[in-house]
C-alpha positions as CSV (number, residue, x, y, z in Angstrom):
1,X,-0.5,27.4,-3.7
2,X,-3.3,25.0,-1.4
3,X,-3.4,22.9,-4.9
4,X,0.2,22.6,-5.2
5,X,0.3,21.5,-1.0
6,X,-2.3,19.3,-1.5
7,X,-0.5,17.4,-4.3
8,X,2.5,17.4,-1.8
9,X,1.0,15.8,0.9
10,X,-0.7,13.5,-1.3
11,X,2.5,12.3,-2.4
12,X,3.6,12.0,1.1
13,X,0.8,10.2,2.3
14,X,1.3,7.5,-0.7
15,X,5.2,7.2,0.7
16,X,4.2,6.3,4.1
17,X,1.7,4.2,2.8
18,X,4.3,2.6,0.8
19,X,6.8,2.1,3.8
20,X,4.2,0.7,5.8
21,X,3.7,-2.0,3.0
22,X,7.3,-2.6,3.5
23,X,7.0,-3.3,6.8
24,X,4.5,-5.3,7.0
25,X,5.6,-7.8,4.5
26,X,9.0,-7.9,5.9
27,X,10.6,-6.5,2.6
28,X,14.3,-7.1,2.4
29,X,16.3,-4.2,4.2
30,X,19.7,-4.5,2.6
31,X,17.2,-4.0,-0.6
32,X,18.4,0.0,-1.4
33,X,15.0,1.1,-2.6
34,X,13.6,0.1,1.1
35,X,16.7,1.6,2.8
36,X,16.1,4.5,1.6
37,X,12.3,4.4,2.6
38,X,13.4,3.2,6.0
39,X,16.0,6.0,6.3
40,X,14.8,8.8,5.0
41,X,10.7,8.5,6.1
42,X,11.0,6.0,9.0
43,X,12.6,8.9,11.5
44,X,9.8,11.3,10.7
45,X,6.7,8.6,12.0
46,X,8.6,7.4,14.5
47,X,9.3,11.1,15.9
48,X,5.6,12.4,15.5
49,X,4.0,9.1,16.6
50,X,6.9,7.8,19.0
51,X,4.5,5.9,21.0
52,X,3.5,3.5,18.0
53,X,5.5,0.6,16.8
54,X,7.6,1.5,13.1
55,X,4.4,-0.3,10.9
56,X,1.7,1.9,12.6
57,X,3.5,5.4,12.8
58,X,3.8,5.2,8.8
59,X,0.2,4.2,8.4
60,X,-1.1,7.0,10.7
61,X,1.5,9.5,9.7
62,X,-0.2,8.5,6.2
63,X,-3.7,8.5,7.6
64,X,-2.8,12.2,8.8
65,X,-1.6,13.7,5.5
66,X,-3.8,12.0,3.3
67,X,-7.1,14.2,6.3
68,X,-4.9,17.5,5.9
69,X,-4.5,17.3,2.1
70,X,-8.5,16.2,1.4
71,X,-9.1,18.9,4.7
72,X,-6.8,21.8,3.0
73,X,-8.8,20.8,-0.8
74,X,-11.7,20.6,0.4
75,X,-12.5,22.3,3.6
76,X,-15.2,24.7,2.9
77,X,-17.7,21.5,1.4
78,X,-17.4,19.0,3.8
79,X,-17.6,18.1,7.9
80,X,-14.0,17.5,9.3
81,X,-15.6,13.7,10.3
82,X,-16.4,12.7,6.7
83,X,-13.0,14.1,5.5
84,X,-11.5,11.2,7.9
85,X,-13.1,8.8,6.5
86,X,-12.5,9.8,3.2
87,X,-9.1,9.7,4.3
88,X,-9.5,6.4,5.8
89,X,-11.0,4.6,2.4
90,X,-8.1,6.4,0.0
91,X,-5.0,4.7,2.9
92,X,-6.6,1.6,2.8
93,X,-7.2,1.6,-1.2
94,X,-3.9,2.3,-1.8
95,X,-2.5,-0.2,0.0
96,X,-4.7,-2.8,-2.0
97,X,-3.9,-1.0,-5.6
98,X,-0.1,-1.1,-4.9
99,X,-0.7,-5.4,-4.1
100,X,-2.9,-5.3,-7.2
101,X,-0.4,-4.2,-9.3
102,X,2.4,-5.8,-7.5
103,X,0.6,-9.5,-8.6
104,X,0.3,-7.9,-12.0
105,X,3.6,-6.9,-12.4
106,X,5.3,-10.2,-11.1
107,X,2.9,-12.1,-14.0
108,X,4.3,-10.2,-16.2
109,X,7.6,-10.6,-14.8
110,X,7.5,-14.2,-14.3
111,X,7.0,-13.9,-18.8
112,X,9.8,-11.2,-19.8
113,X,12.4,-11.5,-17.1
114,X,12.4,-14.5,-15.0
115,X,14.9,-14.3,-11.9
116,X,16.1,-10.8,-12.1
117,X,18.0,-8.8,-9.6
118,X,16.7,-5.3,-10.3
119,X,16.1,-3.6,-6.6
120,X,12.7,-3.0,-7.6
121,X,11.5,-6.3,-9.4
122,X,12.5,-7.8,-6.0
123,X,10.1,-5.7,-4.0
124,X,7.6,-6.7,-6.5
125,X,8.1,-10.3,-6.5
126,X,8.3,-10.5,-2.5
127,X,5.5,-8.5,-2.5
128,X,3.0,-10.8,-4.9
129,X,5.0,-13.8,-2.8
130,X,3.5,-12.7,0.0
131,X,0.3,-12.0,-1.3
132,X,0.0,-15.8,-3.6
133,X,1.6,-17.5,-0.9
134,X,-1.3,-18.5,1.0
135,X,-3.6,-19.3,-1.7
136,X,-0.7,-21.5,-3.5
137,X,-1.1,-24.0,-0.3
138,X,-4.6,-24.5,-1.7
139,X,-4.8,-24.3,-5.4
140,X,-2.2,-26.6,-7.4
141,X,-0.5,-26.2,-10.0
142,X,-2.6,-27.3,-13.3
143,X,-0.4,-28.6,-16.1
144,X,2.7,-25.8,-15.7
145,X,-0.2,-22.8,-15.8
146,X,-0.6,-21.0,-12.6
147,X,-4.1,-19.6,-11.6
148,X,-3.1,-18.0,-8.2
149,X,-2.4,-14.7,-9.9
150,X,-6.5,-14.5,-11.0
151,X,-7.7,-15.9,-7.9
152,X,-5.0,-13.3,-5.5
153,X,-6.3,-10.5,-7.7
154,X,-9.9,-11.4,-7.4
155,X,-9.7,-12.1,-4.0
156,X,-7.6,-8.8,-3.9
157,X,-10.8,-6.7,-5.2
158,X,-13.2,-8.5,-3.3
159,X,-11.5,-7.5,0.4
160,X,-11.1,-4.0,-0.6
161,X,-14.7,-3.6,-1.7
162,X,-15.8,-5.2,1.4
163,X,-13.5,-2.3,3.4
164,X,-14.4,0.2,1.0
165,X,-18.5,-0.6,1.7
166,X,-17.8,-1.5,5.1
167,X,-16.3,2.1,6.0
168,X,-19.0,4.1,3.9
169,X,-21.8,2.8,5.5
170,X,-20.3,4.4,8.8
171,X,-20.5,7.7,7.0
C-alpha cells in the first residue's frame, strides 16, 4: 500500500511540476491540454498555498509531494533534511528533463510534421521556442541547418548539472 502511495504522489508531484512549466512559459490557455492542467490542478495549489502567486503554489505543491512520497519510501534510512533536498534536486530535474525532451521532440518534429496543430505538438513547440529563442539571437543560421537545438540541449545539461552539484554540496 506505501509503494502504491508513493507512486501516486510521484505522479502528482510530476503534474504540478508540469503546470508550473506551463506557467512559466506562458503556454497557450485556450490550448485544451493546459486547460485542463489549469482547471483541474491549479485550484488545489492555489487553496493549500493561497498566499503564493499561481507559478509558485504548483512548484511547492510539487516540492511537497515529491518530500512526502521520498519521506513515506524511505523514512526509516534517511534524516527528514536530506529527504528535502532530495526532493529539491528530483523538482528541479524534472523540470530540465521535460525541456530536454521538449527540444528533442520539436527536432524531430520540425522533420516528420512541420506546422501541425495537434494540442500537444503545440505545447512542445512553444515550449523548445522558448527555450532556443534566446540562443537563436546569437547563433545564425548556417546554410538552412540549425545548430540551436545541440547548443539548447547542451546548455540544457550543463545548468542542471550545475543545480544538481550546487544543491548536493549543501547536503
Amino acid at each position: 500500500m506505501t509503494g502504491t502511495l508513493t507512486i501516486i504522489l510521484s505522479f502528482a508531484s510530476y503534474a504540478f511540476v508540469i503546470l508550473a512549466m506551463f506557467r512559466l512559459f506562458r503556454i497557450n490557455y485556450f490550448n485544451p491540454i493546459v486547460k485542463i492542467f489549469a482547471t483541474y490542478l491549479e485550484p488545489i495549489s492555489k487553496s493549500i498555498f493561497f498566499f503564493l502567486n499561481p507559478l509558485l503554489a504548483a512548484l511547492a505543491l510539487a516540492f511537497l509531494l515529491q518530500f512526502v512520497s521520498l519521506y513515506l519510501a524511505y523514512s526509516s534510512g534517511y534524516e527528514p533534511l536530506t529527504l528535502l533536498f532530495i526532493s529539491i534536486i528530483n523538482v528541479i530535474n524534472s523540470c530540465f528533463r521535460i525541456l530536454f525532451y521538449c527540444v528533442i521532440g520539436s527536432v524531430i518534429l520540425s522533420w516528420v510534421a512541420p506546422g501541425n496543430n495537434h494540442p500537444l505538438l503545440q505545447i512542445v513547440e512553444e515550449m523548445s521556442g522558448a527555450i532556443l529563442q534566446p540562443i537563436r539571437k546569437f547563433v545564425p543560421p548556417m546554410g538552412g541547418l540549425d545548430f540551436t537545438p545541440i547548443i539548447g540541449l547542451m546548455l540544457l545539461n550543463l545548468i542542471n548539472t550545475s543545480f544538481i552539484q550546487i544543491i548536493s554540496s549543501m547536503v
